[in-house]
RODO-350037 format. One record per residue (C-alpha): residue number from 1; z, x, y. Coordinates in Angstrom, 2 decimals, padded with zeros to 5 digits. Each point is the difference from the previous one (the first is absolute). Example, Ala and Ser with C-alpha at 12.3 -4.5 7.8 and 13.67 -1.06 7.14 Angstrom:
2
1  007.80  012.30  -004.50 .
2  -000.66  001.37  003.44 .
***
This chain:
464
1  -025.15  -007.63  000.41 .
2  -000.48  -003.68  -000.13 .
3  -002.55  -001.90  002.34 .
4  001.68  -002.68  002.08 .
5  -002.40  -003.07  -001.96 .
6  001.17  000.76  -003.11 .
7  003.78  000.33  000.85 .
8  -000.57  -003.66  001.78 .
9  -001.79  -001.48  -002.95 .
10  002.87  001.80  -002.02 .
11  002.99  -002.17  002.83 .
12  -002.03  -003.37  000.29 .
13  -000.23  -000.08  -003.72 .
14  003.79  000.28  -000.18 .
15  001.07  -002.70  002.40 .
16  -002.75  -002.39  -001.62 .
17  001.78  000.78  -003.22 .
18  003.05  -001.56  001.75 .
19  001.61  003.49  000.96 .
20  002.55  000.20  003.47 .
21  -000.62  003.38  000.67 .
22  -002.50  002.44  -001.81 .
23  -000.22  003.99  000.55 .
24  -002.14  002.44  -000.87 .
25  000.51  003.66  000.00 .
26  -002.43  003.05  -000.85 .
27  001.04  003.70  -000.23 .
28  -002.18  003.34  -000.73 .
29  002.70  002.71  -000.74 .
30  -000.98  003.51  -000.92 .
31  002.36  002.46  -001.15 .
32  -000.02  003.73  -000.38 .
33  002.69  002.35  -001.22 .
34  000.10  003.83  -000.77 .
35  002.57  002.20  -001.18 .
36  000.64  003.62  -000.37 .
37  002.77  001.38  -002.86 .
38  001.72  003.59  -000.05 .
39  -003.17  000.92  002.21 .
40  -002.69  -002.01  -001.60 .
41  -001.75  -002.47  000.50 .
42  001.22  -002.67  -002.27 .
43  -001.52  -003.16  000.40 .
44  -003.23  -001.89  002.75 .
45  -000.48  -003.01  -000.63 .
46  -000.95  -003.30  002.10 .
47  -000.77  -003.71  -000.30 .
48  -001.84  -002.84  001.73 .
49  001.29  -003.29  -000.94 .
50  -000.89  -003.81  001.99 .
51  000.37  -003.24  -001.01 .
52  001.28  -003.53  002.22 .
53  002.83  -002.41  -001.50 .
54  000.24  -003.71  001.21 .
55  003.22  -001.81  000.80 .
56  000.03  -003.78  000.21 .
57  002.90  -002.37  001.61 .
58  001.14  -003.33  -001.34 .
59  002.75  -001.05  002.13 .
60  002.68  002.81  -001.07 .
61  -002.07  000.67  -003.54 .
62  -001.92  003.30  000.05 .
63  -002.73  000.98  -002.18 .
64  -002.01  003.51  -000.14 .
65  -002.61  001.56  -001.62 .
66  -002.11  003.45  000.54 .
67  -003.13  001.17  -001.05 .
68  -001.70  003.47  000.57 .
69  -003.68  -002.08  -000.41 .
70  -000.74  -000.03  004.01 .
71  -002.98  -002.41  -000.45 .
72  -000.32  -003.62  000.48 .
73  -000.12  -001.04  -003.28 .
74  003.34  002.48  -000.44 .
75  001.92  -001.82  002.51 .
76  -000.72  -003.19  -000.09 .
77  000.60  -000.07  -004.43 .
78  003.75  001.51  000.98 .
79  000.57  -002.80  002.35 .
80  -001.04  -002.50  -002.09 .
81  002.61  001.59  -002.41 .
82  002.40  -000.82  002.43 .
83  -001.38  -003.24  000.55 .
84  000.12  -001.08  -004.15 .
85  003.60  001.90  000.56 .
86  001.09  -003.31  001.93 .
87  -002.06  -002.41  -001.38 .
88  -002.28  -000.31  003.13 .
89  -003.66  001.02  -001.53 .
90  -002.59  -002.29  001.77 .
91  002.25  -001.79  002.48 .
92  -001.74  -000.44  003.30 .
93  002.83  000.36  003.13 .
94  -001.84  -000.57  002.93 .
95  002.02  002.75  001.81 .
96  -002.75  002.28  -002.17 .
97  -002.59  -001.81  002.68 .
98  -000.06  001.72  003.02 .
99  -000.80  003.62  000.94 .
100  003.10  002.50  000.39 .
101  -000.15  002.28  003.67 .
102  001.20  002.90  -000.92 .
103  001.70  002.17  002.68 .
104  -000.78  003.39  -000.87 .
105  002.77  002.47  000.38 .
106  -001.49  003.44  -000.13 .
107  002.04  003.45  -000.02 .
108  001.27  001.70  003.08 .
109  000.23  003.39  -001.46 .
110  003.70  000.05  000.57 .
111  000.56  002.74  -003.02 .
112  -003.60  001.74  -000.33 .
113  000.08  002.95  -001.14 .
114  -000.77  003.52  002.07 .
115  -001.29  002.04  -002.76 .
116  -002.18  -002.22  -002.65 .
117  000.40  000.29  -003.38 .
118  -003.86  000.41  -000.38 .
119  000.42  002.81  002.78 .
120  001.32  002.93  -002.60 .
121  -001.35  001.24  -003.33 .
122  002.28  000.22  -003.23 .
123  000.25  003.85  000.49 .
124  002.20  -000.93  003.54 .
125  002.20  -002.42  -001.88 .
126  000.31  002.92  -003.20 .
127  000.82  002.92  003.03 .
128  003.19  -002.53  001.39 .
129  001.29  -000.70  -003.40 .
130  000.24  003.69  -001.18 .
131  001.73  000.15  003.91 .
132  002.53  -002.33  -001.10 .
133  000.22  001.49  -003.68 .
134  000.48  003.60  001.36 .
135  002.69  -001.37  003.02 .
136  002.40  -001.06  -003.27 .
137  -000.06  003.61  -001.41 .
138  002.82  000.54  002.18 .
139  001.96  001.64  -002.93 .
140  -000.21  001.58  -003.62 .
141  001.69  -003.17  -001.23 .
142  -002.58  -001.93  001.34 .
143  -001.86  -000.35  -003.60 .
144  -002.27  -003.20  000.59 .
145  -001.59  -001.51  002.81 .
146  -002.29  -002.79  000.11 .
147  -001.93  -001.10  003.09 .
148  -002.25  -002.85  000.11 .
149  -001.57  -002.37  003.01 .
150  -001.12  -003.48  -000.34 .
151  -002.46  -001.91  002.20 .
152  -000.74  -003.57  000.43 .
153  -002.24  -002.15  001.85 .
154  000.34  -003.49  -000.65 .
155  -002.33  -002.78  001.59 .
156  001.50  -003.16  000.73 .
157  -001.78  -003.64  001.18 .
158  002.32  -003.11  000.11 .
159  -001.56  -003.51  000.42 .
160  001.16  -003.43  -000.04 .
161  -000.49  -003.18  000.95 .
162  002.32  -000.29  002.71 .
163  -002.79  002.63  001.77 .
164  001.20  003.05  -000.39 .
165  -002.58  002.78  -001.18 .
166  002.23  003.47  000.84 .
167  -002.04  003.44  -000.92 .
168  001.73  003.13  -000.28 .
169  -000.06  003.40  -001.43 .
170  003.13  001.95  -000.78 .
171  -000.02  003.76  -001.20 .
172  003.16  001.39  -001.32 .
173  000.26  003.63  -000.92 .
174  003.14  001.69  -001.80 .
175  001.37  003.73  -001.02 .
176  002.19  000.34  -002.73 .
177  001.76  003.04  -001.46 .
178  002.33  000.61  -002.66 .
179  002.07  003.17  -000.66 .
180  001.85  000.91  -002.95 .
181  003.20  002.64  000.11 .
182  001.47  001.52  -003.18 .
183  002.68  002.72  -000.64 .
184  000.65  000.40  -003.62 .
185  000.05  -003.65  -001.69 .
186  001.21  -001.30  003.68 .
187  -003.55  -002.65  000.90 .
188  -000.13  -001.35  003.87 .
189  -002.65  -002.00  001.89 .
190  -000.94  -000.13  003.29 .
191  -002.87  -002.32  001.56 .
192  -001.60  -000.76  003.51 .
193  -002.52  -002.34  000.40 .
194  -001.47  -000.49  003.78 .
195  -002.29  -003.05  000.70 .
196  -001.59  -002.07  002.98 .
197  -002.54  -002.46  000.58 .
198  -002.27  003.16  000.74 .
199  -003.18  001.76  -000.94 .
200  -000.04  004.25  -000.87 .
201  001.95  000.16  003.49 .
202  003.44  -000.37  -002.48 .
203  -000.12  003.80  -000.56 .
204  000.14  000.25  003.75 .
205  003.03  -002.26  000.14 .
206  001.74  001.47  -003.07 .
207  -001.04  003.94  -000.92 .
208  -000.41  000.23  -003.58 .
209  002.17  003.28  -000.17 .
210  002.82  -001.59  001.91 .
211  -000.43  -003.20  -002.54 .
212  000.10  002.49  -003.21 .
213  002.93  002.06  001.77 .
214  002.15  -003.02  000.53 .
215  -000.29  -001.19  -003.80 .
216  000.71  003.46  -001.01 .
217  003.02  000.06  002.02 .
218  001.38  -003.23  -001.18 .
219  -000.95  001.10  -003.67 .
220  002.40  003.55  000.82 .
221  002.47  -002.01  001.78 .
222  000.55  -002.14  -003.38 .
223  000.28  002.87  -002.33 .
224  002.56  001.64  002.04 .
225  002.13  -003.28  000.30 .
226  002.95  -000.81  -001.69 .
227  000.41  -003.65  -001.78 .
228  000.94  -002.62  002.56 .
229  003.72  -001.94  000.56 .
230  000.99  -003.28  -001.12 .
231  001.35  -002.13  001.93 .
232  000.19  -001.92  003.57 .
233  -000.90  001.44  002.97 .
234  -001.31  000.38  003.55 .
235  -003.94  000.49  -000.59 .
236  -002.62  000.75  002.72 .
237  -003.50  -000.85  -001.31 .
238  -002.92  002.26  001.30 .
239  -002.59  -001.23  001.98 .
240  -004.24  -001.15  -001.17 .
241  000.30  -000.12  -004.14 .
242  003.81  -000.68  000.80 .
243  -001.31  -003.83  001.09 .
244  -000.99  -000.84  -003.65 .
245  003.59  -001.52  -000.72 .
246  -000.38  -002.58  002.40 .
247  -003.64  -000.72  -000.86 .
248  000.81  -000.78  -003.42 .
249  003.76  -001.52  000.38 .
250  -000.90  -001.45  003.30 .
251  -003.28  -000.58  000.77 .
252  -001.29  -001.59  -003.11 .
253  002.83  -002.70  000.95 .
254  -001.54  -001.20  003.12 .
255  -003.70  -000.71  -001.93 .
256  -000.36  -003.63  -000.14 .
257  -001.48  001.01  -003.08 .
258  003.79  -000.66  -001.07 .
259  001.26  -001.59  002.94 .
260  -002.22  -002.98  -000.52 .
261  001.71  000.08  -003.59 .
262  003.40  -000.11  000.98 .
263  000.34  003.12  -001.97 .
264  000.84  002.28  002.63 .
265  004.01  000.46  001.47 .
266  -001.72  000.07  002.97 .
267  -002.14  -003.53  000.04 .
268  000.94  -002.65  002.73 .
269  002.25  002.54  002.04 .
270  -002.00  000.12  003.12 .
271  002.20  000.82  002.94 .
272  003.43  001.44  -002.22 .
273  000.75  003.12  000.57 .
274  -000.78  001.77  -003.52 .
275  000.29  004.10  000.79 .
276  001.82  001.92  002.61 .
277  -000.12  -000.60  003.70 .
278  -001.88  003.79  -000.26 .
279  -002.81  -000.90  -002.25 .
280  -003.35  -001.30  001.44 .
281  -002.63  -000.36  -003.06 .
282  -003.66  -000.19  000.94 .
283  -003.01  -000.89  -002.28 .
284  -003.32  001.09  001.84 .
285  -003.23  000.40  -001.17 .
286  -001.44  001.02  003.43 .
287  001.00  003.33  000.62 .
288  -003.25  002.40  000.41 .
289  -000.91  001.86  -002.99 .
290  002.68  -000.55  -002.11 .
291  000.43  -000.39  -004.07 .
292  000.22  -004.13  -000.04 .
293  -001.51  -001.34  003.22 .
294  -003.55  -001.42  000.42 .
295  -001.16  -002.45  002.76 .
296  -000.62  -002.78  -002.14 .
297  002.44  -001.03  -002.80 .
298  -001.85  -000.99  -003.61 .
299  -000.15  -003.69  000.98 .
300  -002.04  001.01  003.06 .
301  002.96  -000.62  002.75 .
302  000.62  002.80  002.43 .
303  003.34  002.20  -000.52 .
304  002.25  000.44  001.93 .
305  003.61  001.25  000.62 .
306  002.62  -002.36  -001.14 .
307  004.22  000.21  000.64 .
308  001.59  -000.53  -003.30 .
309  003.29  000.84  001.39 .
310  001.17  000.35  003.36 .
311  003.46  001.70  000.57 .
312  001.52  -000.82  -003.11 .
313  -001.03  -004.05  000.26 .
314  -003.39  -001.51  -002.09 .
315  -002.77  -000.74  002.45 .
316  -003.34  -000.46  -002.49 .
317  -001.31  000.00  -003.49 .
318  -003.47  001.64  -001.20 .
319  -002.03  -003.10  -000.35 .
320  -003.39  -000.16  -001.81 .
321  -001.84  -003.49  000.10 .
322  001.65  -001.60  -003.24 .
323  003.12  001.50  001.23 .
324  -000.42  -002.22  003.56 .
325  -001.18  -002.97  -002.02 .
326  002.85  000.25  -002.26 .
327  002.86  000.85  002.64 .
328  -001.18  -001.23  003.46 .
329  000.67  003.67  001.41 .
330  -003.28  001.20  001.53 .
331  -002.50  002.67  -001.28 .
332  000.86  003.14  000.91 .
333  -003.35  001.87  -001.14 .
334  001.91  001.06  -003.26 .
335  -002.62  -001.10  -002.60 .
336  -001.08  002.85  -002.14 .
337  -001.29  001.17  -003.42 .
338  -001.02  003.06  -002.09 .
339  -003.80  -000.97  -000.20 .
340  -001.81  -003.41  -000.57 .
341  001.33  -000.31  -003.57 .
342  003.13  -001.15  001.54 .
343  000.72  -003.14  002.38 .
344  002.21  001.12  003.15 .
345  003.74  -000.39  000.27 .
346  002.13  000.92  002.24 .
347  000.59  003.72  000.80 .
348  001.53  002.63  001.81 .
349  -002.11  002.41  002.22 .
350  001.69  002.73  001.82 .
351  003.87  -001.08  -000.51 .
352  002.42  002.15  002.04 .
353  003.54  000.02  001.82 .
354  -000.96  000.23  003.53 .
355  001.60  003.53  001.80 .
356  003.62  000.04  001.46 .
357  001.59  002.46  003.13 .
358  001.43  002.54  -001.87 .
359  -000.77  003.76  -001.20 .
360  000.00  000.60  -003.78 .
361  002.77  002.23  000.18 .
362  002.36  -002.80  001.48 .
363  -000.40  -001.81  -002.83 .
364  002.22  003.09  -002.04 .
365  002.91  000.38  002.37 .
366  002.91  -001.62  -001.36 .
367  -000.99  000.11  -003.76 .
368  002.92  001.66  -001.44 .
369  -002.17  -000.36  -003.72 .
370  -002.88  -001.84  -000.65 .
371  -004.10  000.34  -001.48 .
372  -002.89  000.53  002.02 .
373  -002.79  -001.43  -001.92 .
374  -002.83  002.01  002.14 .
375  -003.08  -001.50  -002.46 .
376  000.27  -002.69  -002.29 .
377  -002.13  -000.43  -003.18 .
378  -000.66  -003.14  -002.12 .
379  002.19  -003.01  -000.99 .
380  000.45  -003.24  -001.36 .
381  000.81  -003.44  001.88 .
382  001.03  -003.11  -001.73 .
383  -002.28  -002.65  001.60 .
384  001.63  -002.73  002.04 .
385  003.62  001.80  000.83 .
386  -001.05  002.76  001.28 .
387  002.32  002.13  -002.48 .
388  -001.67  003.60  -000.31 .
389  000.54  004.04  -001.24 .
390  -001.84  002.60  001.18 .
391  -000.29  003.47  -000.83 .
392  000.69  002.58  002.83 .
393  -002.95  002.82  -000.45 .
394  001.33  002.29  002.16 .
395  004.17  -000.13  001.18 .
396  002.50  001.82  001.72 .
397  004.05  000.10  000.16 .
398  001.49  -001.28  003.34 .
399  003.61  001.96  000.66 .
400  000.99  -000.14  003.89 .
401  -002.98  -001.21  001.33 .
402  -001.71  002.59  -001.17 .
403  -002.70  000.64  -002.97 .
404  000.95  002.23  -002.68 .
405  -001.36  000.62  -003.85 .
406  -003.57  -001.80  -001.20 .
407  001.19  -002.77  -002.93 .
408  -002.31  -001.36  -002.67 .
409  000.32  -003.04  -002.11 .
410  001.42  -002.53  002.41 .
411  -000.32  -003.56  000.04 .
412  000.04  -002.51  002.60 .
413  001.19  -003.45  -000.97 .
414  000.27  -003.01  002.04 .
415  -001.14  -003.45  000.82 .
416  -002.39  -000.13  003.28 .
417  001.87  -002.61  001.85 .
418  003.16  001.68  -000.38 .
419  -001.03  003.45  001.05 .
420  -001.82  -001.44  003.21 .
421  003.27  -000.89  000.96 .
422  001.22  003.00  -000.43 .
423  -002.60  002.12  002.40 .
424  002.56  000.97  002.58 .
425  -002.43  002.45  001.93 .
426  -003.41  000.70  000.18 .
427  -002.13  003.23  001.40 .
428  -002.89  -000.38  001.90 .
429  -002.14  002.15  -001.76 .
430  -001.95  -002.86  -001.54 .
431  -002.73  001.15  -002.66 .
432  -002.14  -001.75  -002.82 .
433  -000.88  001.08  -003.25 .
434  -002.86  -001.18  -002.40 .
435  -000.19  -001.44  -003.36 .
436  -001.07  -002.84  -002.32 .
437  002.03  -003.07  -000.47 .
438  -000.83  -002.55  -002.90 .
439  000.63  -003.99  -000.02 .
440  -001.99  -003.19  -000.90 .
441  -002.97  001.32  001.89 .
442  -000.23  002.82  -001.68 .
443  000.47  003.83  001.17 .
444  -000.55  000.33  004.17 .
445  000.59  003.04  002.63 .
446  002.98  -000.53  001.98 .
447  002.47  002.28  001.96 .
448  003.28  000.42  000.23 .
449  002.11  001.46  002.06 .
450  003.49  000.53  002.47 .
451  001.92  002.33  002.36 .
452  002.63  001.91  -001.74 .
453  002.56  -003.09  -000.75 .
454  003.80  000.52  -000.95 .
455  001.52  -002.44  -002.19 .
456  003.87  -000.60  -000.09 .
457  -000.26  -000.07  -003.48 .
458  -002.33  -000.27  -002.93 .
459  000.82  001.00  -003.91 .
460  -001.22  002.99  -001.18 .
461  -000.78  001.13  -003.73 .
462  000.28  003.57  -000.98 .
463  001.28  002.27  -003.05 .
464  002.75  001.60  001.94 .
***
């Protein structure tokens, strides 16, 4: 995207203006979604979109700016922005003198895909989403479905002037579908949405009929369900989507994006023991093919698979490089952002509780009443404490260890620290689940995910 003389002249100008560190990044992202409605095709659209932002250390000060002007004259005017921005226009740092040797790190191919994006027409990608439309008709109260897939290849160069130059293309691709139950005025929802660090091959991985058939189930399920208890109890927490709890009343904790803050219950705890002896929390954005991992991180460092919690005591922090120079901890290849209108921060990747010994159904035996919360939709978390409520999307009654009637309308409420320690067993079916999750950096791919976990006890709100 850029050639290396210009990103050099871009560095050297930087440190002559008196700058510690300097960074450039470039991306090309392209974008292409369709969408088929009650049958139809609804909706084909896509989207190219580049552009390279500039981030400039002063000691712990950080200044950025972007531009989506790629030439010389482009870059160089939105440095000198930056430049003005501290009061450094036409100082001479003779740091600026010498020539930068870049090491070039170039992509390893870790997560290409097997079928190109380029290698089917938009009549293959139509066929798979009538599949999946036709897979949720599993019913006459199926009255809506919705099926759409989203592709994205995004282009990424990192340089700086500590050397780095790190190249690499990532291609994401992702099916979504949404059913819709009714019976009489009764409305319920039911939504599956499958995605990998893949090309076309993701209808391999996931059929489209088996994704449409599994929202349409959960969509039934729901309508049949009666409104959920109130109270405390026993809950077991499914596995994949199930994870999303402790991403956002856990994982957002150990960011040094509020670590470094002090604004996290978490900061300065390294070594306590902070969850159950039976919870081992992973963040790793190396694991082939999946929603949040690339080989390079968007400050150009390699990722990798980092410990956040080992056994119940705090082993690591996700560290980006203002993070480390703010904290001491080391870099952990965390750094991330939406696209190059945002400077990176700290972020999660693929965030999981690592797999136990146990079978799923061990995890029922001995519940004399409880909730199994088998997916879990959307939340809130209040920032800092870790405090959160999430709704289940799809719950059952636990009497005797064994599942009984489908229950709608339940809550789970809780604060993430707390509930760790109250993981008493965990399952070793591990699975992740995809999504989007927004902070400072704006809007990233991550995963979540667990085993099936049992928790002693966790509130739950329901109608009941």
């Amino acid at each position: 995207m850029l050639q290396a003389e210009l990103v050099e002249a871009v560095l050297r100008r930087a440190l002559e203006g008196g700058a510690d560190f300097a960074e450039v990044y470039a991306e090309r992202s392209k974008r292409r979604r369709m969408k088929v409605r009650q049958g139809r095709l609804e909706e084909a659209v896509s989207g190219l979109d580049y552009g390279a932002g500039i981030r400039l250390f002063f000691g712990l000060e950080v200044v950025y700016a972007y531009t989506n002007d790629l030439t010389r004259e482009g870059l160089l005017e939105a440095l000198e922005t930056l430049l003005r921005a501290k009061g450094a226009l036409g100082r001479v740092d003779e740091r600026g003198r010498g020539g930068l040797d870049f090491r070039k790190r170039l992509p390893q191919g870790l997560h290409t895909p097997k079928v190109p994006l380029e290698g089917k027409d938009k009549r293959f990608r139509l066929e798979r989403l009538l599949e999946a439309e036709a897979g949720a008709r599993l019913a006459p109260e199926i009255k809506e479905v919705e099926a759409s897939l989203m592709e994205w290849t995004q282009e990424v160069l990192v340089a700086n002037t500590e050397g780095t130059w790190a190249e690499e293309e990532r291609v994401r691709t992702r099916l979504y579908v949404l059913a819709v139950a009714q019976d009489g005025a009764e409305v319920q929802t039911g939504y599956a949405a499958p995605g990998k660090s893949v090309g076309l091959e993701l209808f391999d991985l996931y059929p489209p009929a088996e994704v449409g058939a599994k929202a349409a189930r959960q969509a039934l399920t729901n309508l049949r369900a009666k409104p959920a208890p109130a109270g405390t109890f026993p809950v077991v927490v499914g596995n994949a989507f199930g994870g999303v709890i402790f991403h956002e009343a856990l994982g957002h904790l150990l960011e040094t994006t509020s670590v470094a803050k002090k604004a996290s219950v978490l900061a300065d705890r390294l070594g306590e023991e902070v969850a159950s002896p039976a919870v081992t929390y992973v963040d790793d954005g190396t694991l082939p093919h999946a929603w949040g991992s690339s080989e390079i991180d968007d400050e150009g460092r390699p990722t990798e698979r980092t410990v956040l919690i080992e056994k119940g005591v705090l082993k690591a922090y996700m560290v980006d490089r203002l993070g480390h120079l703010l904290t001491g901890y080391p870099m952990t290849g965390s750094g991330r952002r939406q696209d190059y209108t945002y400077a990176p921060t700290s972020r999660m990747r693929n965030t999981f509780i690592a797999p136990g010994d146990l079978e799923v159904e061990d995890l029922f035996a001995g519940i004399e009443f409880g909730l199994y919360a088998k997916e879990m939709g959307g939340g809130q978390v209040k920032p800092g404490s870790g405090e959160y409520n999430f709704a289940v999307q799809e719950g059952y009654i636990i009497r005797k260890g064994r599942l009984e009637e489908p229950v709608r309308g339940a809550m789970l409420v809780g604060k993430g620290p707390d509930t760790l320690r109250k993981v008493v067993a965990v399952a070793k079916d591990w699975e992740n689940a995809p999504g989007m999750c927004g902070s400072l950096s704006g809007a990233v791919p991550v995963e979540v995910g667990q085993p099936h976990v049992l928790v002693s006890e966790i509130v739950v709100g329901g109608r009941a």
